[in-house]
C-alpha positions as MATLAB code, in Angstrom:
seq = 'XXXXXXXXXXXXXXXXXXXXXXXXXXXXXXXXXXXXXXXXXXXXXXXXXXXXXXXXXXXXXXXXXXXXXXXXXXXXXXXXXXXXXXXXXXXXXXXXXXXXXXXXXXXXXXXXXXXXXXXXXXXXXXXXXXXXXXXXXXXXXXXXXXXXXXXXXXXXXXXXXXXXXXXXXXXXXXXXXXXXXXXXXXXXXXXXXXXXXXXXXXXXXXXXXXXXXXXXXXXXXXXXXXXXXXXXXXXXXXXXXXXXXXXXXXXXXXXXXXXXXXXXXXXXXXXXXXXXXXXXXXXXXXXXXXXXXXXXXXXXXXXXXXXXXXXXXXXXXXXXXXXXXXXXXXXXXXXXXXXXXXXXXXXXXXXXXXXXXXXXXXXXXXXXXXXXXXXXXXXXXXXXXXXXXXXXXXXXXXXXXXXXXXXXXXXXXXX';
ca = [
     -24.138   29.836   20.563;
     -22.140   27.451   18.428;
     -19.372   29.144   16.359;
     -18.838   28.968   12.576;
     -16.417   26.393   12.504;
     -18.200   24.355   14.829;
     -19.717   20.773   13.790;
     -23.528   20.666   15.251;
     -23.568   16.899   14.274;
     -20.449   16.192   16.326;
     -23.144   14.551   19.198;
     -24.534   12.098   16.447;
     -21.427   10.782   14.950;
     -20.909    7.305   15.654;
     -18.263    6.575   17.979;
     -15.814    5.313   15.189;
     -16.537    9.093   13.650;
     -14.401   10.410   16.304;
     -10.764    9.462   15.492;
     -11.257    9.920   11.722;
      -8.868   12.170   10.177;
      -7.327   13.092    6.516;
      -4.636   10.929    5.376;
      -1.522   13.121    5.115;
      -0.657   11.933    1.969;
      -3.893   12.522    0.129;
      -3.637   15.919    2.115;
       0.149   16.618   -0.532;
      -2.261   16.090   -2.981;
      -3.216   19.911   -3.319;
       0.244   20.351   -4.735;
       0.690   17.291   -6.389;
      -0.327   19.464   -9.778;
       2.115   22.114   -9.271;
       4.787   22.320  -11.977;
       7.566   23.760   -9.648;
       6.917   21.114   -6.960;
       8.939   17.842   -7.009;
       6.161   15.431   -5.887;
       8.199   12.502   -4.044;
       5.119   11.968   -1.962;
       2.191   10.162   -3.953;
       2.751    6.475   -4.734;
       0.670    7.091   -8.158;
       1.573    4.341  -11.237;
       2.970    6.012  -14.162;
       0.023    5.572  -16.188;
       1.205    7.097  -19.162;
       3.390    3.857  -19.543;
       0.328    2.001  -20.714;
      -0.588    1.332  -23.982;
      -3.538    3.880  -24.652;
      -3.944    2.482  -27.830;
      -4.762   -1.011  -26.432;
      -6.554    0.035  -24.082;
      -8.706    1.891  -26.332;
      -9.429   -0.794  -28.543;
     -10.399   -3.347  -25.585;
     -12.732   -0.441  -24.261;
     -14.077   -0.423  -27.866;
     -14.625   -4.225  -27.998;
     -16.326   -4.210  -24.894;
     -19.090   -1.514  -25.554;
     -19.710   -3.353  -29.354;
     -19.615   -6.512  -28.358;
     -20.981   -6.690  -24.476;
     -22.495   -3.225  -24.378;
     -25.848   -3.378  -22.474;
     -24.140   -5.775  -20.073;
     -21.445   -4.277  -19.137;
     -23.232   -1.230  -18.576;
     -25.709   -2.757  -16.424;
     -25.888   -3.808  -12.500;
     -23.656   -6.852  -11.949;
     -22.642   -9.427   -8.929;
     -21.700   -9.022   -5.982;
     -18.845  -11.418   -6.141;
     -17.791  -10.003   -9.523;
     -17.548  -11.407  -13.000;
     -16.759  -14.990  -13.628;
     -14.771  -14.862  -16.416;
     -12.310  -11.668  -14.616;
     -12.345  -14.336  -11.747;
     -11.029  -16.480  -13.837;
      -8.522  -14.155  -15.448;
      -7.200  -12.793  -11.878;
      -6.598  -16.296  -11.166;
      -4.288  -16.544  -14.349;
      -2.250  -13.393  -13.084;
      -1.536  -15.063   -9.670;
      -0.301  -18.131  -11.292;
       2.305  -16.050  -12.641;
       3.256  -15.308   -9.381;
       2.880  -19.026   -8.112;
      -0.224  -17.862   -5.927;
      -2.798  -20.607   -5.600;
      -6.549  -19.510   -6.104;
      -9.859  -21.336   -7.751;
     -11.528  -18.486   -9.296;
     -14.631  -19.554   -7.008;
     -12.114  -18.169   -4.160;
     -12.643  -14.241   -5.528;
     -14.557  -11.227   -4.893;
     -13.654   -8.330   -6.911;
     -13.573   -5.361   -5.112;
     -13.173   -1.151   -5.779;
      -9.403   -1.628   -5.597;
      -7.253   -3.124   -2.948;
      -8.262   -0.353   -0.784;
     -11.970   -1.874   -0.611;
     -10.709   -5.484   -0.476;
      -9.090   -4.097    3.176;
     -11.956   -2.418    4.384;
     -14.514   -5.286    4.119;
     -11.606   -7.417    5.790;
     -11.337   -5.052    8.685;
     -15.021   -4.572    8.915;
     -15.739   -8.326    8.838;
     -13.526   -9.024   11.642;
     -12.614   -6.096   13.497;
     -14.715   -5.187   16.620;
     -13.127   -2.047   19.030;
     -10.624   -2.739   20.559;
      -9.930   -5.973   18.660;
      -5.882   -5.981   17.860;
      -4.395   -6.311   14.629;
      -0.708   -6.912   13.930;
       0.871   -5.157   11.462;
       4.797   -4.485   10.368;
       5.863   -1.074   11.643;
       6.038    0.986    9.395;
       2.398   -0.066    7.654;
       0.498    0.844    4.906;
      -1.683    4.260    5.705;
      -4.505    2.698    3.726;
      -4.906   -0.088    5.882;
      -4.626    1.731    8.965;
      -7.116    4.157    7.972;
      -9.362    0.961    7.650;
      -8.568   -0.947   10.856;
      -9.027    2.619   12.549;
     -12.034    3.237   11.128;
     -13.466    0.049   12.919;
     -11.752    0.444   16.349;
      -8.827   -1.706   16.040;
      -6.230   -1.398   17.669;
      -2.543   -2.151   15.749;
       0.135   -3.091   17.563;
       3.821   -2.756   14.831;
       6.266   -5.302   14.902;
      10.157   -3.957   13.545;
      10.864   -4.607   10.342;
      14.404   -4.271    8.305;
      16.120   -4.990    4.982;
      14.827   -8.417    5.171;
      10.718   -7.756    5.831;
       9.003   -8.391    8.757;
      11.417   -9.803   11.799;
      10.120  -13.292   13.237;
      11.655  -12.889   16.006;
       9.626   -9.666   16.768;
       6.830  -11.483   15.707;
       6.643  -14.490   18.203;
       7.796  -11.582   21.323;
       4.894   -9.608   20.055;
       2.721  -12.817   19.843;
       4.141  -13.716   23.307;
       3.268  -10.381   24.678;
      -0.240  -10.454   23.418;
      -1.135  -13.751   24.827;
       0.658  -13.175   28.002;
      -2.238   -9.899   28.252;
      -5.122  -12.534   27.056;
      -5.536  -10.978   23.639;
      -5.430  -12.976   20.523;
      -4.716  -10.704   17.660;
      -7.939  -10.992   14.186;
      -4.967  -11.186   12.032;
      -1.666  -10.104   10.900;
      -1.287   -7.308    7.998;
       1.744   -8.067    5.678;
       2.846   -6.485    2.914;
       5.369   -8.821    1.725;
       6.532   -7.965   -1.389;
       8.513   -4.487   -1.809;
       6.653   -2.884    1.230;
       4.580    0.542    1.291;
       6.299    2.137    2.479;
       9.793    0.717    3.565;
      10.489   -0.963    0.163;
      11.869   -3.813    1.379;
      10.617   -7.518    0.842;
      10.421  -10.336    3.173;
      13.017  -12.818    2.581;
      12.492  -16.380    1.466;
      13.457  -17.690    4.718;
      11.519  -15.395    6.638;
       8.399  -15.926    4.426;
       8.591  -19.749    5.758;
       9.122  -18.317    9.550;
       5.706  -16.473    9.307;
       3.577  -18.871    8.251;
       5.103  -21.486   10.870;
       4.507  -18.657   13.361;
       1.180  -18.231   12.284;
       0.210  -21.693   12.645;
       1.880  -21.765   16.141;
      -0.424  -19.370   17.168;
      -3.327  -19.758   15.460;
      -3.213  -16.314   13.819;
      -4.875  -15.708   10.233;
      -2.830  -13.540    7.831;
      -4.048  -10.942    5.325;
      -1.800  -10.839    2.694;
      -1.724   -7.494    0.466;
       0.525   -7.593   -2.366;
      -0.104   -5.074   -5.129;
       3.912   -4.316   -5.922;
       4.764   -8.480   -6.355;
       4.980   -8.158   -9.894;
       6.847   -5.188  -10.283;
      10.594   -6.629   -9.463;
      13.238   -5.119  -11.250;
      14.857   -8.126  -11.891;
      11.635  -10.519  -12.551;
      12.019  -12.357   -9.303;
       9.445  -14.150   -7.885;
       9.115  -15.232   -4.276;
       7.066  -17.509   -2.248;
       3.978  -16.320   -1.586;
       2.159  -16.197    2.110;
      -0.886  -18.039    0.481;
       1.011  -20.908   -0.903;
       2.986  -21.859    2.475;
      -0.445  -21.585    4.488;
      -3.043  -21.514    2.128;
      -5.723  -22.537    5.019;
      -4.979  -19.232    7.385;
      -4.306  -16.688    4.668;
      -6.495  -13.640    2.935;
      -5.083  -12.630   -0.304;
      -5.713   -9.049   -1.440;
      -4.345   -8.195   -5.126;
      -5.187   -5.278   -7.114;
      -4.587   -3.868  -10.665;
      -3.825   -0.344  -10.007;
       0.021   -1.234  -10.323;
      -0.083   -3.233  -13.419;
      -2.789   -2.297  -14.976;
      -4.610    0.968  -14.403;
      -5.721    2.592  -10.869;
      -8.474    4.252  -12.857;
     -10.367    0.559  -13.668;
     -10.466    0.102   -9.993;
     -10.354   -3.347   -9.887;
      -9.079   -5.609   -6.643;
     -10.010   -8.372   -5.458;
      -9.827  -10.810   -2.023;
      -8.955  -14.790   -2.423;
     -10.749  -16.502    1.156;
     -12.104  -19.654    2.242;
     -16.126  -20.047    1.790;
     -17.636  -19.127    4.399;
     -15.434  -15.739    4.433;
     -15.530  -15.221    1.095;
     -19.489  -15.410    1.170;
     -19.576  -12.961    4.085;
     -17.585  -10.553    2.480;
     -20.184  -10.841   -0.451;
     -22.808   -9.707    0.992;
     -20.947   -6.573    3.045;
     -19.366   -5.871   -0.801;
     -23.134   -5.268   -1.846;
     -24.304   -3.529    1.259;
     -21.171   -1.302    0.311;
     -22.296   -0.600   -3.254;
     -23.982   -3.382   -4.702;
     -22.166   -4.467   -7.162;
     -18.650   -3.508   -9.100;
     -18.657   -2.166  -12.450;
     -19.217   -4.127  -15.221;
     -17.983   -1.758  -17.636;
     -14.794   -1.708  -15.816;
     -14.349   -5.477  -14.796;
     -15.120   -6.535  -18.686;
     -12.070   -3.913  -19.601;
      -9.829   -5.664  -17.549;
     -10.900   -8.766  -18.304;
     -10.462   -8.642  -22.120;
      -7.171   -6.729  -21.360;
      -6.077  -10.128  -19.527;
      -7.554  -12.438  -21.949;
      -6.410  -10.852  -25.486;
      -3.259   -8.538  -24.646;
       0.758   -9.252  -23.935;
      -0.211   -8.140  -20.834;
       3.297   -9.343  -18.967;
       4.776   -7.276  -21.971;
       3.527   -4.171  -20.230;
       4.066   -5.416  -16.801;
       8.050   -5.088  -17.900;
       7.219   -1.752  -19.728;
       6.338   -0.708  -15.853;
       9.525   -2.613  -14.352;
      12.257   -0.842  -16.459;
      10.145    2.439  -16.227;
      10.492    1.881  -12.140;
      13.403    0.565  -12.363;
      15.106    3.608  -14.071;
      13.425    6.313  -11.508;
      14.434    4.071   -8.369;
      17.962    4.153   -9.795;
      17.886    7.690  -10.424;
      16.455    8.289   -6.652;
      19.133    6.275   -5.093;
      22.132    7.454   -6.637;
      21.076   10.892   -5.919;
      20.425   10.226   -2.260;
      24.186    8.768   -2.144;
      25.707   11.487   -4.037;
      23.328   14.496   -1.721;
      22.098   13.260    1.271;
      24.075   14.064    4.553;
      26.015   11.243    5.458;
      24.195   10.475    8.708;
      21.021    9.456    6.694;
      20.024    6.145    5.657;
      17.674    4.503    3.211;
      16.112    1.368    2.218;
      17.516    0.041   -1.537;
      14.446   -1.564   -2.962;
      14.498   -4.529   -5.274;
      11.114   -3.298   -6.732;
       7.802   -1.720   -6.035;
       7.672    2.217   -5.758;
       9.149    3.280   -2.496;
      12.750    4.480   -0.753;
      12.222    4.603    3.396;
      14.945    7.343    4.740;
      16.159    7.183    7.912;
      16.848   10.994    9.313;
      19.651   12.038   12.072;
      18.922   11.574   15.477;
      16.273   14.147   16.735;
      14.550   15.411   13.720;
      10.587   15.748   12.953;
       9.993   14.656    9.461;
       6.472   16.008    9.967;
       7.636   19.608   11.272;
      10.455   19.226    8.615;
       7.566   19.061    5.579;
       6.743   23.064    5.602;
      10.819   23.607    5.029;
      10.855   21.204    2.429;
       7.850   22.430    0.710;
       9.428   25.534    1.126;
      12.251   24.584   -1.092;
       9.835   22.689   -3.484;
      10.229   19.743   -2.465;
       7.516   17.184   -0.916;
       7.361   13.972    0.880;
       5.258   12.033    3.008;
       6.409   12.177    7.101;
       7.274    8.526    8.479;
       4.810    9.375   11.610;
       1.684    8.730    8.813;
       2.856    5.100    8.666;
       2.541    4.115   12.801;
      -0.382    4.000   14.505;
       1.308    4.357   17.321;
       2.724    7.564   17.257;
       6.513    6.307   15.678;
       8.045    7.622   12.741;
       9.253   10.678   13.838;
      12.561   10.518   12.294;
      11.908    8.925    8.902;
      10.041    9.792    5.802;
       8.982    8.031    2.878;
       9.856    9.076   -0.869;
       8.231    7.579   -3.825;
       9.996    7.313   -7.177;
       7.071    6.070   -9.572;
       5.539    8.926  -10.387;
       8.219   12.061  -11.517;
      10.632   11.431  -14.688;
      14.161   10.759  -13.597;
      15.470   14.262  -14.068;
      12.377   16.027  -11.575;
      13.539   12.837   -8.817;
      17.119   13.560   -8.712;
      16.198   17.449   -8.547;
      13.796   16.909   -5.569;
      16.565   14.660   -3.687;
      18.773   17.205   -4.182;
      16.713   20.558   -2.578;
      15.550   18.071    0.208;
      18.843   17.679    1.139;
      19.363   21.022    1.467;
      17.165   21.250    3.287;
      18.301   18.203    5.745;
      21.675   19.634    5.899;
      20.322   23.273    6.281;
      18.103   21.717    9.636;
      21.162   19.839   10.972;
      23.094   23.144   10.661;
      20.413   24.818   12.649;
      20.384   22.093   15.448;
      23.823   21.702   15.713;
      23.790   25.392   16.433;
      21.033   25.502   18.828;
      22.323   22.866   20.890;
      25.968   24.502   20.940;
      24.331   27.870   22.192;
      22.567   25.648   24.828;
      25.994   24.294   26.497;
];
């Protein structure tokens, strides 16, 4: 007789089914709303940055003036003139894009998971920068892919990793669906792929014949304004584009989108409306008249300095706290700080401690899909004010030191 707790569809599940599991981070989210809990886990936008007002008043335009449209069913490739407007905000970025090349998507998120699911049969492998985005390996896993992490440091992704991975690959007869960047201020290592290295890639790419999907929500959000090179523009004919809004705009509008050649670009189409049909048009006419009538690069700094501030605050905590054998990434941007714990710690059996002491981040080992991680974690700044950041730094290292205490003990008792 099958217990309680037992699944009596387990048999049916498809064979994808099997492997599925909650992402640890949206798993901190049960204590994300706890007052006495400095949340350094979620990489949420400070939404309350945005101009409400504005907002308001382009939501207001939109139901007067487009009303029973925008509340109807829509495309599947999206609105023309958003198209046209997402175009405009990757020019500012120097990304190349006809707004014929779009299809808005549910986010980012979405714009991965009809990439993976268009070209991603089991066991197909897909390269990806170790650490990676959980997102997108929740959506390569959920179509049997197999990732295979190439190092990355201060500088991005590591060529030279690259062409021995490449090398490896083709030396086993598999030829990889694609490479997975995140070039620009990395989830979650916060570091950005150097000019130089960004011209290594693509070469590397074209050597091998590998197609590249570009993600780059955090481009925009440099501290200092910089802008550099994007993957698209130095091999526009082997590259997949994913943008989003969520970090300049709102994550609530759920808007993303994928730039691809034709053919892809119609394929991914029609597996956007076996998804859901269509986006909303309520939501893609908001963002559009946001584009078209608002400073909106005025609030894109408003989010900078905002970021800017709380990564400060983060890192000259961790310098002034932190045990001296730790290290961390020093982002130029984006919303992340990568740490780097002593030799021998669990960042994952470390978590309980830390939420303990009331404190939470997200365990490195959530970031490899192969089992790596072990002794890093990652900490987000974008979400708590300044003062809640430098207090969370500070109890989680206590409770660093207060482990390393405890090992160094252990293994004394053990000589």
């Amino acid at each position: 007789m099958p217990s309680i707790t037992s699944d009596p569809n387990l048999s049916r599940y498809a064979s994808r089914a099997r492997g599925m599991s909650a992402s640890e981070i949206r798993a901190l989210f049960a204590v994300a709303s706890r007052p006495d809990i400095a949340f350094l886990a979620g990489g949420m936008p400070d939404t309350s940055a945005l101009d409400y007002d504005a907002v308001a008043a382009v939501t207001d335009e939109v139901i007067r003036t487009v009303g029973p449209t925008a509340l109807q069913y829509g495309g599947g490739q999206g609105l023309a003139p958003l198209r046209e407007q997402l175009v405009t905000v990757m020019a500012a970025e120097g990304v190349p894009a006809r707004a014929d090349d779009l299809v808005v998507t549910t986010g980012g998120q979405q714009g991965l998971d009809l990439v993976a699911k268009l070209f991603c049969d089991p066991g197909d492998v897909v390269v990806a920068e170790g650490p990676s985005y959980v997102g997108a390996l929740g959506a390569f896993a959920a179509y049997q892919a197999e990732v295979v992490h190439v190092a990355m440091d201060a500088d991005g992704l590591d060529p030279a990793a690259l062409a021995a991975t490449l090398d490896r690959l083709a030396a086993r007869g598999r030829v990889p669906k694609f490479l997975y960047t995140v070039p620009n201020h990395q989830n979650p290592a916060g570091s950005s792929l150097s000019v130089a290295r960004r011209a290594a890639v693509a070469e590397l790419a074209a050597r091998y014949d590998v197609l590249i999907v570009e993600d780059n929500p955090y481009g925009l959000l440099d501290f200092k304004g910089e802008i550099r090179p994007s993957l698209r523009s130095l091999a526009p004919e082997r590259t997949l584009y994913v943008g989003t809004l969520s970090k300049i705009l709102s994550p609530g509008l759920r808007v993303g989108w994928v730039v691809a050649p034709e053919p892809v670009r119609d394929k991914l189409v029609v597996l956007k409306e076996a998804a859901d049909l269509c986006q909303s048009n309520l939501t893609q006419y908001v963002a559009e008249r946001w584009f078209a009538t608002q400073p909106w690069m005025a609030q894109v700094e408003t989010y900078r300095e905002v970021y800017r501030e709380r990564c400060d605050a983060m890192l000259s905590e961790l310098a002034a706290s932190f045990p001296s054998a730790c290290r961390w990434t020093v982002p130029t941007g984006g919303f992340f700080v990568w740490v780097q714990l002593p030799s021998g710690f669990d960042s994952r059996g470390l978590l309980a401690k830390a939420l303990g002491a009331r404190v939470a981040y997200v365990p490195g080992a959530a970031f490899y899909a192969d089992g790596g991680g072990a002794e890093q974690l990652r900490l987000s700044f974008c979400f708590p004010p300044p003062d809640t950041i430098r207090d969370g730094v500070r109890r989680l290292a206590g409770v660093i030191e207060a482990e390393r205490e405890l090992v160094s003990a252990i293994y004394a008792a053990g000589r």
